[in-house]
N, C-alpha and C positions, 0 to 999 in steps of 0.2 A: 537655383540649380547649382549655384557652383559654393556655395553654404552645403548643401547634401553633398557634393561631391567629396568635401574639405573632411567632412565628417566619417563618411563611410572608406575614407583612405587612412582616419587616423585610427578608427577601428581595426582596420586591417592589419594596421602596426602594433596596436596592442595584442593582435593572437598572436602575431608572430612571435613578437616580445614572452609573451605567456607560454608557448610552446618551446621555447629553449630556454627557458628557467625547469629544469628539473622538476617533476612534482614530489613530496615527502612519500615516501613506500611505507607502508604500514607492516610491519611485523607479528607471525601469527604466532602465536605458540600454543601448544595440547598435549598435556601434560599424561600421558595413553597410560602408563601403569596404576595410577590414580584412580582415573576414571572409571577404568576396568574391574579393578577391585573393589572401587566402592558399589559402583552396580551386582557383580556377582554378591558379594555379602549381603544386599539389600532383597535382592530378585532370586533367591535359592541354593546359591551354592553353598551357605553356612551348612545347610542339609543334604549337600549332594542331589539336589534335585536340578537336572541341566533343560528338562524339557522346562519348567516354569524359569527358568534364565531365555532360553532358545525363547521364545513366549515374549517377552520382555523385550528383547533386541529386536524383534519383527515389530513392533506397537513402537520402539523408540526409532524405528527408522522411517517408517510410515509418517509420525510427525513431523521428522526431521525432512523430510523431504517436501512435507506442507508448508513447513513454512519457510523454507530456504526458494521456494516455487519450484522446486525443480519433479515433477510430478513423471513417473512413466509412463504415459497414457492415461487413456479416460477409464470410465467403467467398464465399456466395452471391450475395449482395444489396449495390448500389451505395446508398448514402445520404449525401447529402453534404452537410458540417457543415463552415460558415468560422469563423474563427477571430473571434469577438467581444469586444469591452471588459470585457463582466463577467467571461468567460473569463479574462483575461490576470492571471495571480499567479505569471511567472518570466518570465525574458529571455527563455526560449528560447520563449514562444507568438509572437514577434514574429517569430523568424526562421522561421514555418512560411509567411507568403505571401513574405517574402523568398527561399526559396528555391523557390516556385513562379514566381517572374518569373524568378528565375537559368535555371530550365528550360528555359520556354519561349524565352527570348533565346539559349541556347545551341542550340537546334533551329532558332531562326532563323537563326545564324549557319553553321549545317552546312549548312543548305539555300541559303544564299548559295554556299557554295563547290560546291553540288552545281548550281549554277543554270548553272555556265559550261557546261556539256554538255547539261543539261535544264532549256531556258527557262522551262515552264510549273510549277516548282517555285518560280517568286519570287511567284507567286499566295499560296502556302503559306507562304511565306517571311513575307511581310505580316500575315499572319493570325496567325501567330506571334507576330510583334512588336506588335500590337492586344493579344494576352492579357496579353502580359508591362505593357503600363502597366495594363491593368485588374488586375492585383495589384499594380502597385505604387502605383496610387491608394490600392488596399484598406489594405496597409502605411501610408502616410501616415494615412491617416483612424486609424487602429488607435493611431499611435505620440501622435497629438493628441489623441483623447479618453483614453489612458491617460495613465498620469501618467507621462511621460519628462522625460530634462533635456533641456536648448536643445541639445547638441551632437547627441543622435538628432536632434530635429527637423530642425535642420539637414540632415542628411546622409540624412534622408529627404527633404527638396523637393528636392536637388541629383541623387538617383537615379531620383525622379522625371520631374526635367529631362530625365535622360539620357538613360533610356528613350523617352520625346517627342520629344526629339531624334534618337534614330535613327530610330526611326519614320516621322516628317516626313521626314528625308535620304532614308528609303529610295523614299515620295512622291513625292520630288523638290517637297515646298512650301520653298522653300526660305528663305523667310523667317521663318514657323513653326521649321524647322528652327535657324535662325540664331539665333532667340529663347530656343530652350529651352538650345541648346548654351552660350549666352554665361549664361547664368542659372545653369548646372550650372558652368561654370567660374566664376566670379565668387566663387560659394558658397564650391568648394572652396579658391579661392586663400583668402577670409578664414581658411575654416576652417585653412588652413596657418600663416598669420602668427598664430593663436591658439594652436597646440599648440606643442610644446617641440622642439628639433630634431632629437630622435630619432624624433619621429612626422610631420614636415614632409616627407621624402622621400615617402612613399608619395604623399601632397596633390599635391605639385607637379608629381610626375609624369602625375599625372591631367590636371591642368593643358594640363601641353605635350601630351598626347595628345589633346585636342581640339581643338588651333590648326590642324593641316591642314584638319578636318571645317571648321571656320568660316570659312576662308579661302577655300578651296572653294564656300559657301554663299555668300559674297560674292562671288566671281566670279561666278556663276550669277544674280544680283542685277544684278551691273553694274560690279563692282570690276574692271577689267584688269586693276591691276598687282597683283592677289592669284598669278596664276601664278608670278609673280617669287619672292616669297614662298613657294610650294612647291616651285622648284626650290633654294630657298635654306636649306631643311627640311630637305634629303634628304640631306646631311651629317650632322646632327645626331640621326638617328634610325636603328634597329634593330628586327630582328623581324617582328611584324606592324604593328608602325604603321610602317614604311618598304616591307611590300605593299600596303597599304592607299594610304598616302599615291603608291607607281606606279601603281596602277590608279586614281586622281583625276584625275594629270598625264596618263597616256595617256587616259583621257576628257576631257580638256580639247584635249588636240592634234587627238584627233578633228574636234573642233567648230573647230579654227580652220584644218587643211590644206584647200586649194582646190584648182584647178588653175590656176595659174600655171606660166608657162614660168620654165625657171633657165637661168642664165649662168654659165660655169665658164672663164675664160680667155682668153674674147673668144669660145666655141663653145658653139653650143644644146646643153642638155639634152633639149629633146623636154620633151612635155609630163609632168609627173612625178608618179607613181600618191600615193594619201594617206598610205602608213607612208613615202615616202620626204618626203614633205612635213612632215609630224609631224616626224621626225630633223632637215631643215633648220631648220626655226621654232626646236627646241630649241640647236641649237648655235649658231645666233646671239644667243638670251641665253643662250648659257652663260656666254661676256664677264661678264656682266654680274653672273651670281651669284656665279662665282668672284672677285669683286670685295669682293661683301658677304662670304665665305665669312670667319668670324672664325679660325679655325686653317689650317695648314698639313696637319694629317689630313683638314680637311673638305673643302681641296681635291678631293683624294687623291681619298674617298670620292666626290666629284662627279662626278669626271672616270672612276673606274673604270666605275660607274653608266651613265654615257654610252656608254660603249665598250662593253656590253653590249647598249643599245640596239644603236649601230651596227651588231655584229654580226649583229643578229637583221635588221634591215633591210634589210642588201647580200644574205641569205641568201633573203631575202622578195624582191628584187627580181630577184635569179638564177632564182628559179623561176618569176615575171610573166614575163621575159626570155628566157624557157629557147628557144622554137623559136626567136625571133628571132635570139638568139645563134648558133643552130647553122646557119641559112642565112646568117646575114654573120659568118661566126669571123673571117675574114682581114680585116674592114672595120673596122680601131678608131675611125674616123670614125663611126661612125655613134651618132645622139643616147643609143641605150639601154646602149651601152656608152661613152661618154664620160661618163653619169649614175653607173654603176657605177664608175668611174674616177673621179670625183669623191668619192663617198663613199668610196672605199678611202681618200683622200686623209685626207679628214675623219677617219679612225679613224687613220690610221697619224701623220699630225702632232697627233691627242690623245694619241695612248699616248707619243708622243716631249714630249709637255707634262707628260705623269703622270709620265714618268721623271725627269725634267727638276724633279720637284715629290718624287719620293722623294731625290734628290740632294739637295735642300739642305734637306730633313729628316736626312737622314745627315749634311750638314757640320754641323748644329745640335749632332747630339748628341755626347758627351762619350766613347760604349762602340763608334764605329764607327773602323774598323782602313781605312786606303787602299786594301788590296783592293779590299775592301766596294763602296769608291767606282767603284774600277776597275772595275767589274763592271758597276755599273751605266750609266758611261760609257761603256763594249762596246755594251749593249742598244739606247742612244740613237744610236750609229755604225750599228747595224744597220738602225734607224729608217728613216733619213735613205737606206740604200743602197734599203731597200726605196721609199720613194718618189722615188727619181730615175729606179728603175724605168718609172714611171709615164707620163712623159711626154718627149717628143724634143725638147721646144721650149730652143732654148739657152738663154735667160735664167732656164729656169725652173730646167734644172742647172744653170747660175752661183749659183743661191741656195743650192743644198745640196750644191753641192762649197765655197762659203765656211763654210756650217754645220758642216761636216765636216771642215773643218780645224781651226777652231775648237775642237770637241769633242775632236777629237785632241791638241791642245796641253793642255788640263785630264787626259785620258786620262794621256799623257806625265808631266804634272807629277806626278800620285798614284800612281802607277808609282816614280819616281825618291824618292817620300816613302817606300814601302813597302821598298824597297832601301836607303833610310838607315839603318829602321829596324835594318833585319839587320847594318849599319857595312859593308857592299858601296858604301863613298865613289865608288870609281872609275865602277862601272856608273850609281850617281844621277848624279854628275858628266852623263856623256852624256846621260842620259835628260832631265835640265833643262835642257842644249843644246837637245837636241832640240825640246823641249816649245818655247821660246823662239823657235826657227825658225817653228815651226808658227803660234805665234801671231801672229806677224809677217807670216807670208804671208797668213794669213788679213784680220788689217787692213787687207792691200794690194786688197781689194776694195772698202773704200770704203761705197757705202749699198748697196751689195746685202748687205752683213752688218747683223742687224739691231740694231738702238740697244741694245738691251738685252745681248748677246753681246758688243758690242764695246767696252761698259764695261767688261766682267767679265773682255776681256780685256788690256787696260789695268792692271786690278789684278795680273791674273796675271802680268804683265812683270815687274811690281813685287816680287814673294812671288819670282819663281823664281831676279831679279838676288841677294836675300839670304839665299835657300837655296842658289844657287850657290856663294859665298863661301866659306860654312860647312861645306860639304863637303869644298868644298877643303880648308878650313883643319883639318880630320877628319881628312881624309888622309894629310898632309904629316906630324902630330903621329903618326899610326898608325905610318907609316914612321920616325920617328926612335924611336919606343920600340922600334921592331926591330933598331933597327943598335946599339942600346946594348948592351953585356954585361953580363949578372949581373942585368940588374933583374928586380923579381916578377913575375910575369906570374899576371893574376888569369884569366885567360881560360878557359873548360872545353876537356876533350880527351878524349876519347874512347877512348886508351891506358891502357889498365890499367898497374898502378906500375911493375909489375917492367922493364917496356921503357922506362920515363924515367927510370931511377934518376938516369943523370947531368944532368938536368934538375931545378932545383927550383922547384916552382912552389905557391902557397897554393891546394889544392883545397878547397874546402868538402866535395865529396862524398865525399872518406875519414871525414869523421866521421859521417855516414848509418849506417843499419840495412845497405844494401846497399853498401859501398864495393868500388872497382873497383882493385884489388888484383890479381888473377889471373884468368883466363879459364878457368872452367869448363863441360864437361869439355875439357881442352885443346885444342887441333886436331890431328889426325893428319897424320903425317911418315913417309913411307917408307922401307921398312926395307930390308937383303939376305934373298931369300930363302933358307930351309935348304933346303941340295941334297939332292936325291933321286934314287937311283939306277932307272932304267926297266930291265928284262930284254928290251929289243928283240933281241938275238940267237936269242932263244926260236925264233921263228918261222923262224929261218933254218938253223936244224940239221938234218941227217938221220938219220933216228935208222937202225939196222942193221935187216935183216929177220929175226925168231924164231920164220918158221913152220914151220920144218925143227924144231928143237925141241920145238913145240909139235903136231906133225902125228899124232899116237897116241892123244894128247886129242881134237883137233876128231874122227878118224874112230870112235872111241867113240860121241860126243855124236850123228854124224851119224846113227849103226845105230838108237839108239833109235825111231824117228820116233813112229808115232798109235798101236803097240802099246803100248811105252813109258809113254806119255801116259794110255792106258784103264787099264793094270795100276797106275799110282802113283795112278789116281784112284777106283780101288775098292777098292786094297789088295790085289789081289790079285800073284803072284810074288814076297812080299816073303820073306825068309827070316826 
């Protein structure tokens, strides 16, 4: 007894002992913009599909909850149990309200896109976006009283922000708005310049994806020149953040078309509906962004962007116009088809800027061939015939038959480089005549060619006098190695050996797997036919008559007749 006693009192002093030694806290971290993104890329959102994401995070939280035990009731019966502090002893209790926000934000984001056809679904839409910050409050509070490092914390206030931040946007508070979104990015940029730069992409990109939303929010504040800024964007972006970032600008255009009258030439437009007003507003700062545009593709991308607009608006305005049109067809006077005449204007001299902007991306690069050029020189001539279409007024063809010659002479010149290359001297020879004339007539217009064209061709005088030269001087050498006898000629041919024998020339291709030696299977050569003798006389004989001969047989055969016939067919009279 007093052995047990000695024992169960030294015991006792070992918990106590063990209860005031500290135990090691385990440290959680969840790493939320990571995980997030890799899921959505994985589970739909590469396709803007949120219901197969929405789908996804109900299946991953179902398991998650399997096997962490924390279950809400049976089959039966709902019981619902959030995830608490003392709960939390693995990463994965943290990502159980993280993927209840991802849920509900992806339902809200399906219901935006279902909202364009059923308005009363942005009701719902809202109510969505409410759940998703009340779990993502929950997640923050959850990541602070457990023991996380600074980098969760972090990147739980900045998904917080984000959350609020859309919310707000979708409000329309847009200051609120403006506050959460700069808070969420501000975070993430730190958090970028603190990781190592294999985890700074994913950051940064978060980053540029909230500069429309806050530029946006500044307009709507009182920033004007934040539109500038989104049309200066829309080079630089892909995806969903470049539909996102169109449906900003066309709710901005909205709010600024009026009715205002337009002037096209010295002639009214008539007073002009809102998407055609929206289209004007925009292409008069285009100027302006294609200015800022830092690359030669962002142009590109600017200008193609535009001319989709365009199109959709002359199409919009054809069907506003439609009866109009069909009782004045013969009236091109009249304001609502001088308005459409305008705009076709606008589209067809941007697509001639955009060619004009793939051209000297192709003289840049290093892999493009003079066709290439020529081709696109073709497109830019097409341009210009289609808008001189347009209108009768002389001055206004003066401008684009001097543009047209112009293009011609560049035309020309990459024409005659493309023929060099083939060592065809004679026909470049002409062609950079040519090219040279054109240019020259084209100068002889003075300022109706514009300052920019008629520098470029100026340079081209220049290129084509010392490509001229050289061709010649091509030439002249080609012709004297021809008149020489006996020298090697490196040149390929197309005669198999046996037809040059007296010819020697250094083929590289006879030492090939397939050298051209002989033509097989030969070619066929006509031969004499072998005679054959025809019996045409046959038909022209008369043969003698053998019926006197023969007359003792046929009246035999005749006596038999149907007696005959009955006796041989039942055997009977046979001997």
């Amino acid at each position: 007894m007093v052995v047990e006693e000695k024992i169960s009192e030294s015991l006792k002093e070992n918990q106590i002992n063990d209860d005031t030694i500290p135990a090691e806290q385990t440290t959680y971290s969840l790493e939320i913009l990571k995980i997030i993104k890799e899921a959505q890329q994985q589970h739909g959102l590469r396709h803007g599909d949120y219901q197969r994401y929405r789908g996804y995070c109900s299946r991953r939280l179902r398991r998650l909850r399997k096997v962490l035990k924390v279950p809400q009731g049976d089959k039966r019966h709902f019981k619902r149990r959030d995830i608490t502090t003392i709960m939390v002893t693995d990463d994965k209790f943290l990502q159980v309200p993280l993927i209840m926000a991802e849920r509900a934000w992806s339902y809200a984001m399906q219901l935006r896109q279902e909202s364009n056809t059923e308005p009363r679904k942005k009701f719902h839409l809202i109510s969505r976006l409410r759940k998703a910050a009340t779990y993502s409050l929950q997640l923050q509070e959850l990541i602070e009283n457990a023991n996380c490092d600074a980098r969760t914390k972090l990147e739980a206030q900045a998904y917080v922000a984000w959350i609020h931040g859309s919310l707000h946007f979708e409000l329309q508070l847009w200051k609120k708005a403006m506050e959460n979104l700069k808070k969420a990015q501000v975070v993430y940029g730190k958090l970028a310049s603190a990781l190592p730069e294999s985890e700074q992409i994913l950051y940064n990109a978060r980053v540029e994806e909230l500069a429309p939303s806050l530029r946006y929010c500044a307009y709507n504040i009182g920033d004007t020149t934040a539109i500038d800024d989104l049309m200066q964007m829309r080079g630089q972006l892909s995806g969903e953040l470049l539909a996102s970032l169109d449906s900003l600008i066309a709710q901005t255009r909205e709010k600024q078309t009026n009715t205002e009258e337009v002037t096209w030439r010295g002639q009214s437009c008539g007073v002009v509906p809102p998407r055609a007003a929206g289209l004007l507003i925009a292409d008069s700062r285009l100027n302006q962004t294609l200015e800022k545009a830092a690359t030669n593709q962002a142009k590109i991308d600017l200008l193609e962007a535009h001319l989709i607009d365009c199109k959709d608006a002359i199409s919009t305005i054809r069907d506003l116009f439609k009866n109009e049109l069909k009782n004045k067809d013969n009236d091109k006077l009249s304001p609502s088809q001088h308005l459409i005449t305008y705009l076709q204007y606008i589209r067809l001299s941007r697509t001639l800027e955009r060619n004009l902007a793939l051209i000297k991306a192709a003289e840049e690069s290093a892999k493009t061939k003079p066709q290439d050029i020529v081709r696109l020189y073709e497109a830019a001539l097409h341009n210009l015939v289609e808008i001189s279409q347009l209108q009768d007024d002389e001055k206004f063809l003066r401008e684009q038959e001097a543009k047209t010659k112009g293009y011609r002479a560049f035309r020309c010149y990459y024409m005659a480089q493309s023929l060099a290359n083939l060592h065809r001297w004679r026909e470049a020879m002409a062609l950079y005549q040519r090219s040279a004339k054109h240019a020259k007539d084209a100068l002889e217009y003075g300022e109706v060619l514009p300052e920019s064209l008629s520098k470029a061709l100026e340079k081209l005088e220049i290129s084509i006098e010392g490509a001229k030269y050289a061709a010649h001087a091509h030439s002249v050498l080609e012709d004297g190695q021809e008149e020489e006898p006996g020298i090697n000629k490196y040149t390929r041919t197309k005669k198999p050996l046996y037809e040059r024998l007296h010819e020697y020339r250094e083929d590289s291709a006879l030492l090939t797997k397939q050298p051209n030696v002989y033509k097989l299977p030969p070619p066929m050569q006509p031969i004499p036919c072998k005679p054959l003798f025809f019996d045409l006389a046959f038909n022209m004989v008369e043969f003698p008559d053998l019926s006197e001969k023969l007359g003792d047989q046929a009246k035999k055969g005749g006596q038999a007749g149907l007696t005959g016939f009955v006796k041989g067919l039942w055997g009977w009279g046979n001997k």
